[in-house]
KEMIDO-301802 format. One record per atom (N, C-alpha, C): x, y, z. Coordinates in pm, whole numbers, plus 50000, padded with zeros to 5 digits. Example, Ala and Ser with C-alpha at 12.3 -4.5 7.8 and 13.67 -1.06 7.14 Angstrom:
% KEMIDO-301802
513194943150780 512304955050780 513204967050780 512854977550708 513674989450714 512905000350787 
% end
This chain:
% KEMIDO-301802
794256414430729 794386426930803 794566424030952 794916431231033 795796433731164 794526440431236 793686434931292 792506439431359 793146449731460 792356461731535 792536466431640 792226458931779 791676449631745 791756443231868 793246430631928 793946433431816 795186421531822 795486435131861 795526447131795 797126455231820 796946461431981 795596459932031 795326459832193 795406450732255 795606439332178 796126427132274 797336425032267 798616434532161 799746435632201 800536441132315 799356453832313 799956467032346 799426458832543 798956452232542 798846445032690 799556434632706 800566429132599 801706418632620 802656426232727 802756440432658 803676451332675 803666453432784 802406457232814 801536463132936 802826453933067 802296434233034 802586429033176 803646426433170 804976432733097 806236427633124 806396444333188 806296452233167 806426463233232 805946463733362 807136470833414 807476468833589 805936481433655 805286472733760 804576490333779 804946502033827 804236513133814 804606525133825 805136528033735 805426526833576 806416529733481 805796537933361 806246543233268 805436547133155 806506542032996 805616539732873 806826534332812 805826547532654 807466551332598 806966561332482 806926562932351 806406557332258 806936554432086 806256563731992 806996571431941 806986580831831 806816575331701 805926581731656 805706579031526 806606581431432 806846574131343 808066578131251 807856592231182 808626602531163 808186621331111 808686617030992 808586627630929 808166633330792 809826632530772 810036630430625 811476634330555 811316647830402 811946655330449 811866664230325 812826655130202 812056659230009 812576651829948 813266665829886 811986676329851 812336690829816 811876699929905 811726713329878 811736724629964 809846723629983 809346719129915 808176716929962 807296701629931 808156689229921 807326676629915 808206670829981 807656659730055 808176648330150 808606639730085 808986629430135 809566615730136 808396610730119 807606597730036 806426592230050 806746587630220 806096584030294 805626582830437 805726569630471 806826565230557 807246549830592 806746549930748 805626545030804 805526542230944 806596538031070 806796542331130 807696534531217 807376521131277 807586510031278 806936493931251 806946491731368 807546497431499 807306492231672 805676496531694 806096511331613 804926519231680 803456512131595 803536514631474 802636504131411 802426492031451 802856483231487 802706471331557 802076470931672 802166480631761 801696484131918 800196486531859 800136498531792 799006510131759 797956508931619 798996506031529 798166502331373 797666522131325 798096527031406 797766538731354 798906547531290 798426549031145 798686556731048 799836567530994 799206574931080 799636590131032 801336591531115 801926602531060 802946611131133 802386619231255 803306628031315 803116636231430 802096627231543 802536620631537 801786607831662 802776604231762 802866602931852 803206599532003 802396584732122 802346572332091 802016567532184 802616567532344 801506567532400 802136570132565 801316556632634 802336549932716 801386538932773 801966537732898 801106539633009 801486542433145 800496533333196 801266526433308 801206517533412 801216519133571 799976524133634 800336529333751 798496523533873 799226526833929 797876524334022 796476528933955 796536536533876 794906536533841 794986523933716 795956514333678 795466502833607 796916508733464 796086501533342 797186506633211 796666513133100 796746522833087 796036534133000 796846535632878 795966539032780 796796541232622 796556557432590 797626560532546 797556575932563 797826577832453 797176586432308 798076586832183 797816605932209 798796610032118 798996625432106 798556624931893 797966629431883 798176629931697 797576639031690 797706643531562 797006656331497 795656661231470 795206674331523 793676677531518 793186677931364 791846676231322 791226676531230 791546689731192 791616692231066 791926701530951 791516701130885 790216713330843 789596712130678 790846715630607 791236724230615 791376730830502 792996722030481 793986713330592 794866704830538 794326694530456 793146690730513 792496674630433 792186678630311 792086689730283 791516692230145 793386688830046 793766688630069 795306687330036 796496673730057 795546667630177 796746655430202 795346645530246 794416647330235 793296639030258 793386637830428 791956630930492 791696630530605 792526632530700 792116632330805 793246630030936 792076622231053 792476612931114 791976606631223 791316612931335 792446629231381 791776638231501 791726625131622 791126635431741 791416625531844 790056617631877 788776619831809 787886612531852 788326601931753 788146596031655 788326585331607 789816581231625 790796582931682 791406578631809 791716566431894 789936576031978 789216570332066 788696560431997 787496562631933 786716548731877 787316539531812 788136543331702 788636538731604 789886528431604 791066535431677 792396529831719 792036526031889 790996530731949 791186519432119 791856528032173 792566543132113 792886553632250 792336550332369 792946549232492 791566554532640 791986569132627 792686572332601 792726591432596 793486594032503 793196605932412 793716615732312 793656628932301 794876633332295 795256645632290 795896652232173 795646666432143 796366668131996 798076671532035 798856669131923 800066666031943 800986680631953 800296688031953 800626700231999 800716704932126 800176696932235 800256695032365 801096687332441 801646681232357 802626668632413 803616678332467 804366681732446 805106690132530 804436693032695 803616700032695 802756700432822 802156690132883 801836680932872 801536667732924 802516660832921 803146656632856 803846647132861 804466645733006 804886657533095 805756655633204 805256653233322 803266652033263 802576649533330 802566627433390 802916626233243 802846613333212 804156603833288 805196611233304 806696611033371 806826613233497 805946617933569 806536620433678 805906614033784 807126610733906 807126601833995 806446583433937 807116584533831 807076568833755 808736566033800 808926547033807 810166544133895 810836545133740 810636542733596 811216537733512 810466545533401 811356544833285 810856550633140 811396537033009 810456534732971 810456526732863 810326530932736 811816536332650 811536540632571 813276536132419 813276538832365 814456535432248 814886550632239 816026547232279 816646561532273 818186560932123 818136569532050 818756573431928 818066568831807 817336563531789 816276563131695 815966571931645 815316580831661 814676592831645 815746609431712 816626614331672 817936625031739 816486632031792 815586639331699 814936648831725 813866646331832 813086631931838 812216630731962 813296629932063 814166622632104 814826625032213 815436636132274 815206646732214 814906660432244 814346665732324 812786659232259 811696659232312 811786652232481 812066641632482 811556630732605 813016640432728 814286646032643 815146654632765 814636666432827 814036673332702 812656683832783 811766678932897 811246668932848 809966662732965 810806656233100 812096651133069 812436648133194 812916657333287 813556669733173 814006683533279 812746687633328 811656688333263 810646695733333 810446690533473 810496678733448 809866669233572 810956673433684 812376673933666 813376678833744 813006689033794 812896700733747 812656711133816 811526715133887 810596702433967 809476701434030 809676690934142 811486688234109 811916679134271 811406685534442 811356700334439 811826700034544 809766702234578 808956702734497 807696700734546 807156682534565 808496675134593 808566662234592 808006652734476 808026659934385 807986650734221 809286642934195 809016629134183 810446622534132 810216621134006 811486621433955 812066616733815 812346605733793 811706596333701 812116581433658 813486579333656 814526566033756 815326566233760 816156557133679 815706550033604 815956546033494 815236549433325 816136548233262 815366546333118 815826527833066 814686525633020 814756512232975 814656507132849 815646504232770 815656496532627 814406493632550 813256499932531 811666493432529 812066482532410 813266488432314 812856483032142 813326468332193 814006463732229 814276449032261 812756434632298 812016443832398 810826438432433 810246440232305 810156445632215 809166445732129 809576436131992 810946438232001 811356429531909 811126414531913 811176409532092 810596398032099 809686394932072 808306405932068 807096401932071 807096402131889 807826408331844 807406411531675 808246397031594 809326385731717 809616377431647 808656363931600 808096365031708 806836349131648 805466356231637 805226351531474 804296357831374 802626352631477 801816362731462 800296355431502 799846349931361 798116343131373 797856336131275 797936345131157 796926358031236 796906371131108 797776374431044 799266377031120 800156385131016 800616373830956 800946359831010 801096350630866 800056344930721 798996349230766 798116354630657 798446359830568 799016370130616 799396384230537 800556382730458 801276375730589 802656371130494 802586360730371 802056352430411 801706342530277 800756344830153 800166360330164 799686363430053 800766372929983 801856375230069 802666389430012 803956377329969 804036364729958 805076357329906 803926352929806 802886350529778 802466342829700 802256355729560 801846366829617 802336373729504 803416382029419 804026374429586 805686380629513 805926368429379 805656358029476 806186343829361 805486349129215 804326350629199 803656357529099 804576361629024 804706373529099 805866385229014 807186381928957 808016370028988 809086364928931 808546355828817 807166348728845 806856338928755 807166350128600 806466357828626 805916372128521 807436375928449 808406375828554 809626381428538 810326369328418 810466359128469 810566345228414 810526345428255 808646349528190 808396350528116 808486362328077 808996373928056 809366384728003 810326385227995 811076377527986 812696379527998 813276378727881 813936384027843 814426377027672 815816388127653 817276384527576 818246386327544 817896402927483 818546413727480 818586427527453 817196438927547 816566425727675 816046440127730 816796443427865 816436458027884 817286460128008 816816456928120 817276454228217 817086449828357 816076463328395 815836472928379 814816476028451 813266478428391 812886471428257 812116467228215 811326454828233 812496449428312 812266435428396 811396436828552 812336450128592 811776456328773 811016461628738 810296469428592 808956473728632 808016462428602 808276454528539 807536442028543 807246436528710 807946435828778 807316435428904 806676443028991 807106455828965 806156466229057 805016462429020 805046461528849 803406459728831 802376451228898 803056436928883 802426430228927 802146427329095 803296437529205 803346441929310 801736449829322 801546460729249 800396472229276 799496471529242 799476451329128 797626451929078 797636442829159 797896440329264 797306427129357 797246434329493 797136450929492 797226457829590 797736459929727 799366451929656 800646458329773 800816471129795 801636475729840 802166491229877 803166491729790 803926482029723 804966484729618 806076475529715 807036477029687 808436470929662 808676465829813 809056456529861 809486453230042 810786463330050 811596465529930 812876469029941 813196469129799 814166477029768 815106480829609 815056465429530 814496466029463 814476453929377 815886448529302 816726436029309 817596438029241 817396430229121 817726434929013 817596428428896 818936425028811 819916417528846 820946418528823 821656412528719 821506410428600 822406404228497 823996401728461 824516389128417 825886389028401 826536390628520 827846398128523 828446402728620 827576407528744 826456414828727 825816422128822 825296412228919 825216401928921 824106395828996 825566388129097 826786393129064 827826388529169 827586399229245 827026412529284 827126421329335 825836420329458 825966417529573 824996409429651 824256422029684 824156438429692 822986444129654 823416452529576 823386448429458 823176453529314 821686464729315 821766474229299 820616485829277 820396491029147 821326490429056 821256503428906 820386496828868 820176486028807 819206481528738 819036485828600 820366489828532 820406492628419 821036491228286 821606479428306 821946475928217 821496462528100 821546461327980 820856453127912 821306437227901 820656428227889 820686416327929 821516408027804 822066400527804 822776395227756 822926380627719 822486375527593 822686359827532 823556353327615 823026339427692 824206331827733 824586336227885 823936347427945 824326347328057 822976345728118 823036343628307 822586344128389 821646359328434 820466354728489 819946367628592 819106362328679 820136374428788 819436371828923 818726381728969 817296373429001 815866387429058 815776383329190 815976394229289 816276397029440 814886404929471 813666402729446 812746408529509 811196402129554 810806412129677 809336410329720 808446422529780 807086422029761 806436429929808 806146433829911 805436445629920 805346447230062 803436450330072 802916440130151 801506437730123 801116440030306 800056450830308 799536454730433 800626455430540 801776458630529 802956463530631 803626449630618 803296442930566 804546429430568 805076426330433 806536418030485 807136421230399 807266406330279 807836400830157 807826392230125 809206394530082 810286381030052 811736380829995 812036369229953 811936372829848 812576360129705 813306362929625 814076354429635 815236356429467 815366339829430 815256344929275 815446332129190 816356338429123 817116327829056 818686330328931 817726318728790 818316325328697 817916318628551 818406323328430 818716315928343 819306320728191 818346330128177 819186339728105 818516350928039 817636344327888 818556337727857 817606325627707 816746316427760 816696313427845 815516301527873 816216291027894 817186287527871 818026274627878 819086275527936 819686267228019 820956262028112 821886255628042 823036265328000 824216259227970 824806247128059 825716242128030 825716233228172 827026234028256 827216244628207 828376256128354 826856257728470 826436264128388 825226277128460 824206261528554 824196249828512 823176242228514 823796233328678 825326233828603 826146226328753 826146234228845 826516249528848 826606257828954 825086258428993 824356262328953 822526265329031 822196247729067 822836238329067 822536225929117 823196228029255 824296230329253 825226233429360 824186240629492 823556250029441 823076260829521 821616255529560 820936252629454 819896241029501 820166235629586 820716223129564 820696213829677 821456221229785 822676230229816 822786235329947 821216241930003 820776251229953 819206254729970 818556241430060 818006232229992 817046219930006 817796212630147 819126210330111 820006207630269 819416212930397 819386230330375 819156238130483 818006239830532 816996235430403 815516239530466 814986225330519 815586214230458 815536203430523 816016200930691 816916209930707 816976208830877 816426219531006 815786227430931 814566236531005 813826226331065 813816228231208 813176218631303 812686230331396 811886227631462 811516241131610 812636232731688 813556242131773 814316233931952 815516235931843 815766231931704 817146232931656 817566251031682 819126249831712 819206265031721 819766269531596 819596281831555 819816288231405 821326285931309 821666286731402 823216281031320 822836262731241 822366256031287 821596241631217 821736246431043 820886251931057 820726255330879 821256260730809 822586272430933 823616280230816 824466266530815 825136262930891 825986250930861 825786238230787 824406232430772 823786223030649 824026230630514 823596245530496 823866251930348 825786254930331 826206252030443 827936255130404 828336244130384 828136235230427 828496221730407 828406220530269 827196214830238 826546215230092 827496221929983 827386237030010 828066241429936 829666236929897 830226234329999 831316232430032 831916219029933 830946206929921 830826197029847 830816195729720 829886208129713 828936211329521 830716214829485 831496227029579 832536231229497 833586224929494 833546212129598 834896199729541 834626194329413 832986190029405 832226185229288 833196187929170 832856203429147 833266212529078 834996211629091 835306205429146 836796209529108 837196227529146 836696231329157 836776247929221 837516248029351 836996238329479 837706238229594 838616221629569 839856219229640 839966203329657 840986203829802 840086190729841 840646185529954 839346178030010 839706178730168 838286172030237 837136175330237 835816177330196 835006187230255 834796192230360 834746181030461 834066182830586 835606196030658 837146194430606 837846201830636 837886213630634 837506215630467 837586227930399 836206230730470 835506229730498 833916238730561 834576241830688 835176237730768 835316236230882 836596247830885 837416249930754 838126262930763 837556273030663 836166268830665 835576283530568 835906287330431 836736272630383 837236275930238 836036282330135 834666279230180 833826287630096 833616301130058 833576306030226 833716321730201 834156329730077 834956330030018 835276337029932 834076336729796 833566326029796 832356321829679 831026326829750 831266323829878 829886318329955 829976332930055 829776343230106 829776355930160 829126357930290 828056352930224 827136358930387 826026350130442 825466353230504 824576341430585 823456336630507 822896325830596 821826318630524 820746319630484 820566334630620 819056342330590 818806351130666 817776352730694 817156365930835 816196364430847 815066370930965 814046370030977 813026379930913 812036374130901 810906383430768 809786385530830 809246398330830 808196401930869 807846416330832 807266423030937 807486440330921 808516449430830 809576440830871 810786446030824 811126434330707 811986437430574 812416427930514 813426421730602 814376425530666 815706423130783 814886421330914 813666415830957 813086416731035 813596417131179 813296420931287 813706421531399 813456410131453 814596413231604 815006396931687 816186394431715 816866393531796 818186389331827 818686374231779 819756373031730 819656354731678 820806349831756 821266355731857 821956345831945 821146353432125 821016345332209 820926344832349 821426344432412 821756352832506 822746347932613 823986344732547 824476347232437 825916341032352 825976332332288 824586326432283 824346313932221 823136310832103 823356309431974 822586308231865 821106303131936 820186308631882 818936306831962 818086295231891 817326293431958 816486282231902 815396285031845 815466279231716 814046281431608 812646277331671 811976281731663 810126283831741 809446290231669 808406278831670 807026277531594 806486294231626 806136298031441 805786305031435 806626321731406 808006316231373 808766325131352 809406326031186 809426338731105 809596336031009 811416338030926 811436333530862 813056333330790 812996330730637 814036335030612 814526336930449 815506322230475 815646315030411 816966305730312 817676310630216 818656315030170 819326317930040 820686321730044 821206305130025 822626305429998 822906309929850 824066308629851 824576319529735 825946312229652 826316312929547 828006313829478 827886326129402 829186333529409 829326344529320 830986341729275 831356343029104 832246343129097 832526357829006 833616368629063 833566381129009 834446375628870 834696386028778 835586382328710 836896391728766 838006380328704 839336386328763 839806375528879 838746365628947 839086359729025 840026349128984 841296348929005 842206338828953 842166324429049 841296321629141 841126314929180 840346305129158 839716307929020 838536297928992 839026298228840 838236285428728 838046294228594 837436303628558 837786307828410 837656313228332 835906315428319 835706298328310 834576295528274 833466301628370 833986300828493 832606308128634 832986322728611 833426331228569 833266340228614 832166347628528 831886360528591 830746366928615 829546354928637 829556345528739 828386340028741 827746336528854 826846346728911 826136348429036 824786337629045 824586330629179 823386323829236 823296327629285 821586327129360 821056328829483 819796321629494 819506315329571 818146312829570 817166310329678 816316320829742 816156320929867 814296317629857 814126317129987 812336312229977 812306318130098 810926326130133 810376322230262 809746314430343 809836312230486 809636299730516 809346302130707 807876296130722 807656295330825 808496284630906 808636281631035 808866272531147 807536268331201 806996260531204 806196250531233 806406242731332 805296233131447 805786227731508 805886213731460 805856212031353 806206201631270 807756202431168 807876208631169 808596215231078 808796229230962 808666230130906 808826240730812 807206238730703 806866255530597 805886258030557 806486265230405 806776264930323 807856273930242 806636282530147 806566292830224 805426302730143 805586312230023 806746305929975 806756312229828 807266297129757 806506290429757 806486278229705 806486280929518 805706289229499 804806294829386 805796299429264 807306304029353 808016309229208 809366292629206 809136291429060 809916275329025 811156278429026 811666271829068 813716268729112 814166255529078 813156245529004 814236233928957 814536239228850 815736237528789 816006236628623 814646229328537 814336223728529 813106217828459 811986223028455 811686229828571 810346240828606 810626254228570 811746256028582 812246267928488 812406273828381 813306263428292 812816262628159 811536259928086 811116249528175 809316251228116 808876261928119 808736271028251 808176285328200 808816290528120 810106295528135 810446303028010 811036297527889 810166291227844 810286280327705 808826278927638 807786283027771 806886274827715 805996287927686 
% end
């Protein structure tokens, strides 16, 4: 768990990159209608959670920086019997105070009226603007208000400032806690494929397979899914986000499981590929070797100081080789990588960063330039071959036959930590589970 005292020792990272005199503003993620009277189940907005750790909708953090020092200001909703009897508790603004480390709380029905209190004669506004159409509504109200109190010499902040960028930096290198968190939400993701592994068998459908993982997602008391689970058989698992999840599995072919949990706001992402029978033809056995060892290439050159392109270019290479191997590509390797002859097999990148978000936040180039991997930052691996059918560019024999095989994986100042160690990817560890 994510103590309140880390998410106040964020919210003061924040504090000292912010210029003084400034105020910076993050909205809680609102409500989505699903019908005319039930919501969307309730997804936090992950800046604001990260800053705050608090909960609910109709919330407003305000954090202002001015000569009386740096104050935390939240706006959220007053206590309600008679709502709690219906959607359970609400926080109200004293526990707030005690609870979340408010220095002041107000109910969010006031924000309108304060807020322009909070704005005015500040040099700057720190806030993410189009995120939210409807709060920025809000924050053009509070700045007109503040306008129309120029001529009693109230200034208006003369900039607005990008806040989500600063935060994204701070949300790219993991503390000890949230990699805690993270390495229990890969270790029971790995779980959940092991499970998948062994339930697998020729005539069931792929989404008898995905509730096999929720399950084992919600008895180890995740929140459920990081993201749409893909469960992709045959042809499907060429489809790099495959969603239906409905069709039945098939003797002799391949399936690829694209999922992880999402355990205390973080996220986990694994995909393993495997015969639907338990056994590796040795089409199916050469291609997932291929993808292996590009994999093992790439995680082998995760260094901290290397910059991120290091490891997409070790897994293209690789690949690039496996498919001269194969007779699929011919010529030089080092040529054909170097003109991208993979692409067409090989699609998209090597990985992303994992955290809050499954696509986690962070910029991956600097200044124009691929950035450098640092301790304590997290990433996915998972190169890929997909051959559709119809592709006359390959045989007969590859088509419909999708890999992937990705792990999560800390940066270390040693090197790398691979925290879903737990679900098996050799051919040999594979078939043992689902054989044995």
């Amino acid at each position: 768990m994510i103590t309140q005292q880390e998410h106040q020792a964020r919210r003061q990272r924040l504090f000292d990159q912010m210029e003084p005199n400034t105020v910076a503003v993050f909205p809680a993620a609102p409500e989505y209608p699903l019908t005319l009277d039930h919501a969307v189940a309730f997804s936090q907005d992950n800046d604001f959670l990260y800053l705050t750790g608090f909960p609910e909708t109709q919330a407003v953090a305000v954090l202002v920086k001015d000569d009386e020092g740096c104050r935390y200001v939240l706006f959220n909703r007053i206590k309600d019997k008679e709502a709690e009897i219906w959607v359970g508790d609400r926080v109200g603004q004293e526990g707030a105070c005690s609870h979340y480390l408010a220095d002041e709380a107000h109910p969010i029905a006031e924000l309108t009226e304060k807020l322009p209190h909070y704005l005015k004669d500040k040099s700057a506004l720190y806030y993410t603007l189009g995120r939210y159409e409807g709060f920025d509504q809000t924050i053009r109200q509070a700045l007109n208000d503040v306008r129309t109190r120029v001529r009693g010499g109230v200034k208006v902040p003369v900039q607005i400032i990008n806040v989500e960028s600063m935060v994204f930096e701070m949300r790219l290198v993991k503390s000890d806690a949230e990699l805690a968190i993270l390495r229990k939400a890969a270790e029971i993701s790995a779980a959940a494929h092991v499970r998948v592994m062994k339930a697998c068998q020729a005539g069931k459908n792929e989404y008898e397979l995905a509730a096999e993982l929720v399950y084992e997602f919600l008895r180890h008391g995740c929140q459920g899914e990081a993201y749409g689970s893909i469960v992709g058989g045959g042809k499907n698992a060429c489809v790099l986000h495959y969603e239906k999840n409905d069709s039945v599995l098939n003797d002799g072919e391949m399936l690829l499981v694209d999922a992880g949990a999402r355990y205390h706001h973080y996220c986990a992402d694994i995909t393993r590929t495997f015969p639907i029978n338990g056994k590796f033809s040795s089409e199916q056995r050469d291609l997932y070797q291929v993808v292996l060892n590009a994999q093992l290439k790439s995680i082998e050159a995760i260094k901290a100081g290397q910059p991120w392109n290091v490891m997409s270019d070790a897994a293209a290479l690789a690949i690039t080789e496996g498919l001269v191997d194969l007779k699929i590509l011919k010529g030089c390797p080092k040529t054909l990588f170097e003109q991208q002859a993979y692409a067409p097999y090989y699609m998209h990148r090597i990985g992303h960063w994992l955290g809050m978000d499954v696509h986690d936040v962070g910029y991956y180039k600097v200044d124009g330039q691929w950035r450098n991997l640092q301790a304590g930052m997290m990433t996915t691996i998972e190169p890929g071959l997909y051959f559709r059918q119809g592709d006359d560019s390959v045989h007969k024999r590859w088509w419909n036959m999708g890999v992937r095989i990705e792990d999560d994986i800390l940066i270390t100042d040693k090197g790398y930590d691979v925290f879903s160690h737990g679900a098996p990817k050799t051919v040999e560890e594979i078939e043992a589970i689902m054989q044995g």
